[in-house]
Structures are given as C-alpha cells and as structure tokens.
C-alpha positions, 0 to 999 in steps of 0.5 A: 589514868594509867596504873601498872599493879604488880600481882603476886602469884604462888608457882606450886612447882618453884614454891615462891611467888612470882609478879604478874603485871597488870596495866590499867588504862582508865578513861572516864568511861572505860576501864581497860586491863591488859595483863600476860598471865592468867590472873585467878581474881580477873578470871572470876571477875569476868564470870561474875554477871552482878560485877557490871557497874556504869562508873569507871573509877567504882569499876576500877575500885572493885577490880584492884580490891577484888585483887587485894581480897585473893592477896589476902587470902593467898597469903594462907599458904605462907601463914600455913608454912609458918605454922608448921614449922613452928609444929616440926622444931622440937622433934629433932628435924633441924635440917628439915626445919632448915630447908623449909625456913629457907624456902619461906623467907624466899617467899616472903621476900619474893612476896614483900618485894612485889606487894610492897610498892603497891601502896605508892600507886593505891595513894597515887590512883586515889590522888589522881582519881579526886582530880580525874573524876571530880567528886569521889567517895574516898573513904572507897579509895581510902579502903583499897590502901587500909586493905593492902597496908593489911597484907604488908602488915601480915608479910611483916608478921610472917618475916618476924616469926620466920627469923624467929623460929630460924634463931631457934633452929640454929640454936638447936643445931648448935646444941647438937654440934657442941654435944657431938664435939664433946663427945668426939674430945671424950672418944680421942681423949681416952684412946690417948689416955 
C-alpha cells in the first residue's frame, strides 16, 4: 500500500500552517516512511521504546493517529487565536482586531486546505487495508477516520466564529466611521453657517 498524508505544521515566524509530506510504503512486513521536514510526532515515535509491534497495518494505525492526536492538539494555537480576539473586540482595538482576524482565517484556511483531503485517503488506507491484510480489526481503522473527522469539525468550528467575530469588527468600525462623518458634516456645516 502506498499513502502520501499531508501534514499541517505551524511556522512560528509566518504564523500559518505549512504541508509536510509524508509517504507510506506499507508491505505485509514492513512499514516505510520517507518524509523531508522534521515531523514532531515521527520524532517522538521513533524515541518511544513501547511503540515496536510485529504487525504492519497496527504499525501504520498507530503512526498516522500518532499524527492526528499532534493535529489535534496543534490546533490549541488557532482555538487560543480564536479566543483572544473575542477577548480584544470591544476595547476599541478594531484595526488590531483586523490584522489578527485576517491572520487566523489564512490559518485556518491554509490548515483546512492541507487536512481536508486526508479523509478520502484514511477511507481508502482502511479499504485497501481489508484487502491487503485479509482480517482487520476496522473499528482501528474506522477510529483514525472519526479522529480526523474531529479535527475538520473543530477547523469548521474556528472558520464560523472567526467570520463571526470579523462581521462585528466591521460593524464596529463602521460605527466609527458614520460617528466621524457626522461630526466632520457638523464641523463644515457651522464653518458655512
């Protein structure tokens, strides 16, 4: 069986989430992955002496939900995000409210763009899997999908009260701008008068 999974992982300096790519070549005996970036989760996995395991399609199961449980919990930075914008929306800090809801929902979307696509190869790795190894335990197989359905679901969740807190950001600011044109047509208004 050969996967290629894509891997979303968080660049500190350009604060978006870039796509690793992680193949996998998967014999009856042999589980191989060939990957070009550090991959956090692949590192641990490597140091962890209770990780070895005979069987090849449990070895690959646990590799790939190893990924999904760093996926998930990866996602804290954009749930953080999230959180303090709601925090800084009504203290009058519309254009910084701004610069970060725009950085987010790059973030989001760079994030959705990567992780989306994983769910047709999960569904396909546990087809292929029941054809390649014969007996399988599918509820293993049936998890990694329910796991990574789980992180699209919270990305959805992010993306909806992002666009959320932007419709009141803008709102706001154009409050603002209607208070400040009123006054402007008041100033000319009695210079004329």
């Amino acid at each position: 069986i050969y996967l290629v999974y894509y891997f979303p992982s968080y660049n500190i300096k350009e604060q978006t989430s870039k796509r690793s790519e992680i193949d996998f070549i998967i014999t009856k005996n042999t589980v191989i992955t060939i990957h070009y970036d550090k991959i956090e989760p692949l590192s641990n996995l490597k140091n962890n002496e209770n990780f070895g395991t005979n069987d090849s399609f449990e070895l690959a199961y646990k590799i790939i939900s190893e990924l999904l449980i760093f996926q998930d919990r990866q996602l804290r930075h954009i749930r953080e995000k999230v959180e303090e914008i709601g925090t800084i929306l009504f203290k009058n800090k519309e254009r910084k409210a701004l610069e970060e809801i725009s950085r987010i929902k790059r973030d989001i979307s760079e994030y959705r763009i990567i992780a989306r696509h994983q769910s047709h190869l999960l569904t396909s790795f546990t087809h292929q899997s029941k054809k390649f190894f014969g007996q399988i335990d599918e509820v293993y197989a049936e998890d990694l999908i329910g796991d990574h359905l789980k992180i699209i679901n919270q990305l959805e969740d992010y993306r909806l009260a992002i666009a959320d807190f932007e419709d009141t950001n803008n709102q706001m600011m154009n409050i603002k701008i209607n208070e400040s044109m009123k006054t402007i047509k008041v100033v000319v208004v009695d210079a004329n008068g």
